[in-house]
C-alpha positions as CSV (number, residue, x, y, z in Angstrom):
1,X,0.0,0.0,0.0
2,X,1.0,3.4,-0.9
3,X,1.0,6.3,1.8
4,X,-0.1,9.7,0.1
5,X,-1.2,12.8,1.0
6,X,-2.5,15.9,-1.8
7,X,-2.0,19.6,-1.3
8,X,-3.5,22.2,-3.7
9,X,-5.2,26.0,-2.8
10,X,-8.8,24.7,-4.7
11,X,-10.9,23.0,-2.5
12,X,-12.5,21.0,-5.9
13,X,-8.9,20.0,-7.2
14,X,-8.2,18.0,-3.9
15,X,-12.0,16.3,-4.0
16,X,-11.3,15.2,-7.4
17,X,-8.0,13.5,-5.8
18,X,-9.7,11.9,-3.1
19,X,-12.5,10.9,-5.0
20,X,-10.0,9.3,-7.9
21,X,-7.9,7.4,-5.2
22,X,-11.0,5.8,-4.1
23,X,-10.8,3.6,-6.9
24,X,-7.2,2.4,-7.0
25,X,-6.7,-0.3,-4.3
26,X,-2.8,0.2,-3.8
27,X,-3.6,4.1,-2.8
28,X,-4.1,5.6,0.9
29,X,-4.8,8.7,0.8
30,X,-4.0,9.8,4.2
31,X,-4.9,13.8,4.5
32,X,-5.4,16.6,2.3
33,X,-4.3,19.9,2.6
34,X,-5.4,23.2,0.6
35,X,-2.1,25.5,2.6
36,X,0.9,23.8,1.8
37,X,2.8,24.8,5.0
38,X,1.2,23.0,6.8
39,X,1.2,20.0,4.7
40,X,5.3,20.3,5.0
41,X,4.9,20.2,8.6
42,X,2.8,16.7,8.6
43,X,5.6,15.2,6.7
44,X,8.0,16.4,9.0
45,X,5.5,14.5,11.8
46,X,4.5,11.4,9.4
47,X,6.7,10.8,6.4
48,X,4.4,9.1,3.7
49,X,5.6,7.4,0.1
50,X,4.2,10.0,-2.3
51,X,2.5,13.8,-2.8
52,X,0.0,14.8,-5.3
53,X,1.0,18.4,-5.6
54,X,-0.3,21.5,-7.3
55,X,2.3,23.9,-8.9
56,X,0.6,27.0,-9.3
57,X,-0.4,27.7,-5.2
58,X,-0.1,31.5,-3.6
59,X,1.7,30.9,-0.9
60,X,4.2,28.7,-1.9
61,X,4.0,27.0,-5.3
62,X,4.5,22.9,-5.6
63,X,7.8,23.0,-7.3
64,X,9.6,24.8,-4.1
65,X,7.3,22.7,-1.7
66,X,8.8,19.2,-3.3
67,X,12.0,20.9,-2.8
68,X,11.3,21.9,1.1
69,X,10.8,17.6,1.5
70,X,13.4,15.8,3.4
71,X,12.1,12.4,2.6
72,X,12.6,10.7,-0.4
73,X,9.1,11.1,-1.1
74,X,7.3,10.6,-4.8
75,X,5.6,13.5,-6.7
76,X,2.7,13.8,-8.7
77,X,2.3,17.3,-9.9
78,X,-1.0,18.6,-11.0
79,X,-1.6,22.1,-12.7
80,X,-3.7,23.8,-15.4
81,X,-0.3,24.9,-16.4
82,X,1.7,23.1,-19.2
83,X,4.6,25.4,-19.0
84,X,5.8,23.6,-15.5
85,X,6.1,20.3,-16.8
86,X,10.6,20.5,-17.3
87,X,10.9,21.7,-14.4
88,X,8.5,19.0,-12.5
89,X,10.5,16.6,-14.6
90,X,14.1,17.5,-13.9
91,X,12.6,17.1,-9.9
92,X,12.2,13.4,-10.9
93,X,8.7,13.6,-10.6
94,X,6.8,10.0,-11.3
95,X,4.6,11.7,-13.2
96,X,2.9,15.6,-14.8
97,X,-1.2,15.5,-14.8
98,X,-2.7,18.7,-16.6
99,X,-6.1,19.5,-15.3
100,X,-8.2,18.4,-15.8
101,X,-7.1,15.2,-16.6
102,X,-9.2,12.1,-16.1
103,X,-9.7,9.2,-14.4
104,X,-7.6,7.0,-17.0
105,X,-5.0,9.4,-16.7
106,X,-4.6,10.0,-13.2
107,X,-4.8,5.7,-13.2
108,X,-2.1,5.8,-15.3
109,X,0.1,8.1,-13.3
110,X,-0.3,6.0,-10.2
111,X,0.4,3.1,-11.6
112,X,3.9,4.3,-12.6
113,X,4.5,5.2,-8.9
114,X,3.0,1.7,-7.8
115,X,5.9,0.2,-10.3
116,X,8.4,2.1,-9.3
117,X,7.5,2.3,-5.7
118,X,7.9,-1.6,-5.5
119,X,11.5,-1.7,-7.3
120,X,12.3,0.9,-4.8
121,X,11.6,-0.8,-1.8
122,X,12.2,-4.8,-2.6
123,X,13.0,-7.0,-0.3
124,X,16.6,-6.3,1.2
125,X,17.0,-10.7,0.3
126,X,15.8,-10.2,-3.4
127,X,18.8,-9.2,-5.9
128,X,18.1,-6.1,-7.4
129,X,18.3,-6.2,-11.4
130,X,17.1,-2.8,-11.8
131,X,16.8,0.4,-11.0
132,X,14.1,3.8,-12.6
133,X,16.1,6.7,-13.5
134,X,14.8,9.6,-14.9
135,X,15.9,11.4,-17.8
136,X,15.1,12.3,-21.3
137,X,11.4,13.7,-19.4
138,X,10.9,10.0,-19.0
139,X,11.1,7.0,-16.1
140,X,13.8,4.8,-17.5
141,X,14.2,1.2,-16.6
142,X,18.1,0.8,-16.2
143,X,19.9,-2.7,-15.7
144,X,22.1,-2.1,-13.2
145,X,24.6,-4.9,-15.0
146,X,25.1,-2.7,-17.6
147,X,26.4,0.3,-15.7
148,X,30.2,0.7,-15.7
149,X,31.0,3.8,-14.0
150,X,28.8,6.9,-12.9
151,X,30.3,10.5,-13.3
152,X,29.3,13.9,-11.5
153,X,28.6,16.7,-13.1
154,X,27.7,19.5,-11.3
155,X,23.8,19.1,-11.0
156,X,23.5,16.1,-12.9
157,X,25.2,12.4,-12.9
158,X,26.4,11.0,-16.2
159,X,25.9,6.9,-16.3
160,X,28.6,5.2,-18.6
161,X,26.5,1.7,-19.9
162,X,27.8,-1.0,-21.6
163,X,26.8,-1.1,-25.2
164,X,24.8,2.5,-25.3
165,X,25.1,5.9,-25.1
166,X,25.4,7.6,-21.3
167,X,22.3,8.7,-19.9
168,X,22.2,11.8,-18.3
169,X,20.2,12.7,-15.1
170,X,19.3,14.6,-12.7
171,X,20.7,13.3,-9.9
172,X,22.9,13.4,-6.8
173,X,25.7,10.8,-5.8
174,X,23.9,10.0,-2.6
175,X,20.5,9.6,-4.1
176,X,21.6,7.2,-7.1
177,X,23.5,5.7,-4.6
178,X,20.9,4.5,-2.1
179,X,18.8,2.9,-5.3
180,X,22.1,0.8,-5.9
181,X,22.9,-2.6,-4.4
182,X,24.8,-2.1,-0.8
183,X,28.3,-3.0,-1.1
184,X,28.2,-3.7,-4.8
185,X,29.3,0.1,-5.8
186,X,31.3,2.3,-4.5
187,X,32.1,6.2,-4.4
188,X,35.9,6.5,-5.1
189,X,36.2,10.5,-6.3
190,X,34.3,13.4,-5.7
191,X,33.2,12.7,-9.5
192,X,32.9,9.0,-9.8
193,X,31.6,6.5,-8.4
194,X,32.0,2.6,-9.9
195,X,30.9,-0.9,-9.7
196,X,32.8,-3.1,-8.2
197,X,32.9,-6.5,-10.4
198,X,33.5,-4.2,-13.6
199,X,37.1,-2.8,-11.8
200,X,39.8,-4.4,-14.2
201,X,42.9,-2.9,-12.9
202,X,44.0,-0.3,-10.0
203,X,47.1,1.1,-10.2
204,X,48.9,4.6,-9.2
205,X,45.7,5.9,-7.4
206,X,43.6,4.8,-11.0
207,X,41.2,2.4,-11.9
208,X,40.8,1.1,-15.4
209,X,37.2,-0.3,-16.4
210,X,37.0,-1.1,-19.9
211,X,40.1,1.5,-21.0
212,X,38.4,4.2,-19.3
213,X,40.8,5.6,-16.3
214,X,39.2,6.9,-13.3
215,X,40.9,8.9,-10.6
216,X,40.6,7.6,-7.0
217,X,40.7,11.3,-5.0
218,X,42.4,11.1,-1.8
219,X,39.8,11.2,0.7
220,X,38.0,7.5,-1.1
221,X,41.8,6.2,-0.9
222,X,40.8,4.4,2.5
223,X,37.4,3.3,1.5
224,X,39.4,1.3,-1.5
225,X,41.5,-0.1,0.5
226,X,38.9,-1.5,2.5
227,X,37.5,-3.1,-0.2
228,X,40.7,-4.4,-1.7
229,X,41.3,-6.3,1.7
230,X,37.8,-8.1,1.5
């Protein structure tokens, strides 16, 4: 079951909500909220899995109140608004619904969160094979086999794949990171991070992965060499 809670200013919008999560099984709506302060402070109280949140509110509009949320919390942004959809997007949003949008659509929408919400949270014993990453303004499905390194760049990460082009994303180190099997990659620069079975070589503070040389920054030096000695 999927813990949610909606905030928008109109009193009609957040009926609509309630009335459409009704009908999905895997949805429990918890609360809704028409002043999004105080919505912030119930998560603060009783973090939930995901918001349905209006963009265009008064007081403080959904984009900078999915900011504000310290949990790693799904969105669902809903506006009259087409204009906001990049930036809902490049906050790695599960999904963009333009009112009014329907039942089939908002269906749609949660259903994307219901597949991504189970990926995210499977059982620690289960081997993860995948992992959703957005980019491209769409939920990818990435096999986390075919990753060979992960590189910073400023606001965004850029994952090197075997056989493909890189996908760039929105993303920080610690965020990708915590999706990722424990123990399986490892942060060894301030701009890299890689997996451990695709290492071929380390030599002079560098690691080679399929001819591609990546620095190992001082401060990861004794992270490395606690995983050479296991």
């Amino acid at each position: 079951m999927i813990t949610a809670i909606a905030i928008d200013d109109e009193l009609p919008a957040l009926k609509v909500i309630e009335v459409f999560c009704s009908k999905v099984d895997f949805i429990d709506l918890q609360k809704t909220f028409n002043k999004p302060n105080e919505a912030l402070k119930h998560l603060r109280k009783f973090p939930i899995d995901l918001v349905f949140v209006d963009i265009n509110m008064p007081s403080l509009n959904g984009i900078d109140f999915y900011k504000s949320v310290e949990q790693n919390t799904m969105a669902i942004f809903t506006t009259a608004y087409s204009e906001y959809a990049v930036e809902g997007f490049n906050l790695s949003a599960v999904d963009y619904l333009l009112k009014p949008f329907t039942f089939d659509r908002f269906e749609q929408a949660v259903n994307k969160a219901n597949e991504y919400y189970y990926y995210k949270n499977q059982i620690s014993s289960t081997k993860i094979k995948y992992i959703f990453i957005r980019a491209d303004y769409s939920l990818l499905k990435l096999d986390i086999s075919e990753i060979l390194f992960i590189e910073g760049l400023d606001d965004y990460l850029k994952i090197h794949i075997a056989n493909g082009r890189p996908i760039v994303t929105r993303m920080t180190f610690k965020s990708i990171l915590e999706k990722l099997p424990l123990n399986e990659f490892v942060r060894v620069h301030r701009s890299f991070a890689v997996p451990v079975n695709k290492m071929n070589s380390i030599r002079n503070k560098t690691i080679t992965i399929n001819n591609q040389e990546i620095p190992i920054g001082s401060s990861y030096e004794e992270t490395v060499n606690k995983l050479l000695k296991h």
